[in-house]
FILO-689904 format. One record per residue (C-alpha): residue in three letters; x, y, z. Coordinates in steps of 0.02 Angstrom, whole numbers, plus 32768, in hexadecimal, padded with zeros to 4 digits. Each point is the difference from the previous one (the first is absolute). Layout:
BEGIN
ALAXYZ;...
END
This chain:
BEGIN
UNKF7E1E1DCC7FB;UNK7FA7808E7FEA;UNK801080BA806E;UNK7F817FD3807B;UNK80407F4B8010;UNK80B6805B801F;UNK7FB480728070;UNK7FB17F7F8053;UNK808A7F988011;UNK806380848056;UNK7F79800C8080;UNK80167F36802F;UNK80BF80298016;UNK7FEF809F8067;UNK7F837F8C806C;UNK80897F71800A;UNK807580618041;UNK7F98803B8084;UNK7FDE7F4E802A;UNK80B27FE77FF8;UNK802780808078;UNK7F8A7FD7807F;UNK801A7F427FE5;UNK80337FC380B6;UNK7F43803E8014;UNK7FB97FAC7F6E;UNK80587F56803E;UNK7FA8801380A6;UNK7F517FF37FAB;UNK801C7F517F95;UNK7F64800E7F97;UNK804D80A47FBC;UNK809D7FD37FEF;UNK7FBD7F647F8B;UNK7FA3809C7F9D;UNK808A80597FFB;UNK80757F6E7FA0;UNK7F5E7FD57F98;UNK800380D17FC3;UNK80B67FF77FE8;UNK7FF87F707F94;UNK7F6E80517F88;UNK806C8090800C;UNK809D7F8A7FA3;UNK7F917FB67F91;UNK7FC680AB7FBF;UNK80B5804E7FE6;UNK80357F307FB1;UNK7F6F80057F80;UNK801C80B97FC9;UNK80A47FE27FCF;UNK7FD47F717FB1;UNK7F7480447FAB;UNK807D80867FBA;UNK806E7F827FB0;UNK7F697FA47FB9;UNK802080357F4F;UNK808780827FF1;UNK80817F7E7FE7;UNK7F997FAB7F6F;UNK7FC3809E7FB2;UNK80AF80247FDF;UNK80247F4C7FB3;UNK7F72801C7FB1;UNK8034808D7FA2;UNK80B97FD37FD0;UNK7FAE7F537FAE;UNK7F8E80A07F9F;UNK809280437FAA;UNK803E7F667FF9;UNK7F987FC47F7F;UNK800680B67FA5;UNK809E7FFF7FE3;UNK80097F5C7FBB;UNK7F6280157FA6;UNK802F809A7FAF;UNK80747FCE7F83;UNK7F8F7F4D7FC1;UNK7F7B80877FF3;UNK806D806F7F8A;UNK80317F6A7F93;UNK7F437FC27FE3;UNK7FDB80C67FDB;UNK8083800F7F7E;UNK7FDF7F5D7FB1;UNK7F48802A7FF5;UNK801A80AD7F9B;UNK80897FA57F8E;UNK7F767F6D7FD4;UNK7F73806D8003;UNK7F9E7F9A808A;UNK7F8A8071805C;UNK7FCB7F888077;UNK80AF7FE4803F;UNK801B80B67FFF;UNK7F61800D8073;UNK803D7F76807C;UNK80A480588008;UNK7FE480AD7FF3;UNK7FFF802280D1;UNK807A808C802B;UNK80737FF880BD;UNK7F9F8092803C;UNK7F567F9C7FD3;UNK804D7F518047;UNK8037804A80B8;UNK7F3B80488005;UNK7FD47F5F7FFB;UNK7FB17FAC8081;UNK80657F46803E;UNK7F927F947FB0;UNK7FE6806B7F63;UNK80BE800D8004;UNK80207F4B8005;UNK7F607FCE7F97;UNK805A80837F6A;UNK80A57FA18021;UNK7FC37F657FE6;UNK7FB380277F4F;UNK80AB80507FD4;UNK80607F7C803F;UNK7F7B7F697F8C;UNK801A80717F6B;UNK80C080068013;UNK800C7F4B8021;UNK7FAE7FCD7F51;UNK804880787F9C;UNK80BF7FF18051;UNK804A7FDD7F62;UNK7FC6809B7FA3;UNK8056806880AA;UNK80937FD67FDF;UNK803780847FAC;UNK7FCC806B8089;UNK80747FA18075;UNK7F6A7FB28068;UNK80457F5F8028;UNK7F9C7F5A805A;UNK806C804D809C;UNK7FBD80A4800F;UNK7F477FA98000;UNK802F7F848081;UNK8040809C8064;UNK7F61804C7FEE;UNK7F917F79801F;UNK80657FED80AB;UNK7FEE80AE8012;UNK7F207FDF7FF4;UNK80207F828074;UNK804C8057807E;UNK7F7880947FDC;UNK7F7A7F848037;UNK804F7FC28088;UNK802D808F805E;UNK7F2880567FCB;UNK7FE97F6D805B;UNK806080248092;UNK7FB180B1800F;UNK7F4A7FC27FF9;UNK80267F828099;UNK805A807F805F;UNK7F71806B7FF0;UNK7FA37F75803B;UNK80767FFD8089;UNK7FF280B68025;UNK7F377FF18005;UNK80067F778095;UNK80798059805D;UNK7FAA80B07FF1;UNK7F747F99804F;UNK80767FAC807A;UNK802F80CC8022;UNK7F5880318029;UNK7FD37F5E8067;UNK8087801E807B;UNK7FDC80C77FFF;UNK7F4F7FBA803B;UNK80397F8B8084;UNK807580788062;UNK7F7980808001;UNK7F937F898050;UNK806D7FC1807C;UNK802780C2803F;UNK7F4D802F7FF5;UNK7FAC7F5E8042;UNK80867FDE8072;UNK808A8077802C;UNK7F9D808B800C;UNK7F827FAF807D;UNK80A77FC48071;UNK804A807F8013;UNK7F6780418076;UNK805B7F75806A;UNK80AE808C8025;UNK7F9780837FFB;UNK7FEF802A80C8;UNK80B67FAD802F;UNK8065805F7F51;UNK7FA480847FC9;UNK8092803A7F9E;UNK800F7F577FB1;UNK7F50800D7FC0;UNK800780BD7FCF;UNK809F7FD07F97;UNK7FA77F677FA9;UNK7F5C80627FD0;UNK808080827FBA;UNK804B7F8B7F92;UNK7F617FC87FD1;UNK7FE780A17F80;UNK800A7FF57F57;UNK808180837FB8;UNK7FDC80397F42;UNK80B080137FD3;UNK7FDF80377F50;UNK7F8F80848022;UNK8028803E80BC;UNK7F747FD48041;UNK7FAB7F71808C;UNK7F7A7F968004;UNK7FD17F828070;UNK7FA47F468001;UNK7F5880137FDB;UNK7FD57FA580BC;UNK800A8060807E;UNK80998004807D;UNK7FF2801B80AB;UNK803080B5805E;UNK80C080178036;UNK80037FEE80C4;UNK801880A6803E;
END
């Protein structure tokens, strides 16, 4: 949500209450007091998808990243094997397929991660019998191909709860949209119909109806205009 959403959103509550208070005369006009449920509900909606549009990712960014060192650590020591078995036979193109250093690997982006994994993982796998002097067993690469796995599992659950997040920030702004037209197109209008019998009722609702910048101290109002306080 952003500051003006918040902002705005503590308007809609401030003009709830209101409603609240006066609600004995709300419930004697019908047609408003259907409004006022319909505003109410937007209202839920829009405090329901925030939170959920919070949560989209946060969770999964964090799986994300323990499958990330995941496959480091286990990657680490296949890719120190392959290294030191390139310099003792001399073969430069192993030594450039395994020359990547931690600080270079956690740089990496996922799919460069798991793409550079993979190659380390092929190259391990056909020359296991010259690593096993270096203690890299068929174990350790079954560890570390479970380790990819899980790498690409959980980049996958990160794109889709971005996904997620994108529908519901849309979701967010829909609902923003419809309670603002149901107290500017409707609301607004009725309450001209308590304006002679409780003036105080109305004065308090139009009130509410202000904006209040919280961050910076200051006020601004809907851009439509709002009708004069009773005197």
């Amino acid at each position: 949500m952003t500051n003006h959403e918040e902002n705005k959103l503590n308007m809609f509550n401030s003009v709830l209450a209101v409603l609240k208070e006066h609600e004995t005369a709300v419930a004697e006009i019908p047609a408003m007091a259907e409004t006022v449920s319909q505003f109410q509900t937007e209202v839920d909606g829009i405090v329901e998808t925030d939170a959920q549009y919070k949560k989209a990712t946060s969770g999964k960014t964090a799986e994300k990243n323990v499958a990330v060192e995941e496959v480091i650590v286990s990657l680490l020591p296949v890719r120190s094997a392959l290294y030191a078995l390139a310099l003792k036979t001399k073969d430069e193109e192993l030594k450039a397929v395994t020359s990547s250093t931690e600080g270079y690997l956690k740089k990496l982006r996922d799919v460069e991660l798991i793409q550079k994994a993979e190659t380390i993982l092929q190259t391990a796998q056909q020359k296991i019998n010259d690593l096993t002097p270096y203690k890299i067993t068929a174990e350790k690469l079954t560890a570390l191909k479970s380790n990819i796995d899980e790498l690409k599992a959980s980049s996958g659950k990160k794109e889709s709860g971005f996904s997620n997040k994108s529908a519901l920030r849309k979701s967010l702004t829909e609902k923003f949209e419809r309670a603002d037209e149901i107290l500017n197109e409707h609301l607004d209008t009725m309450m001209e119909l308590v304006r002679q019998d409780d003036p105080q009722f109305y004065n308090q609702y139009f009130s509410a109806r202000v904006i209040k910048d919280l961050g910076a101290g200051r006020k601004t109002t809907e851009p439509q205009p709002v009708p004069e306080p009773s005197k």
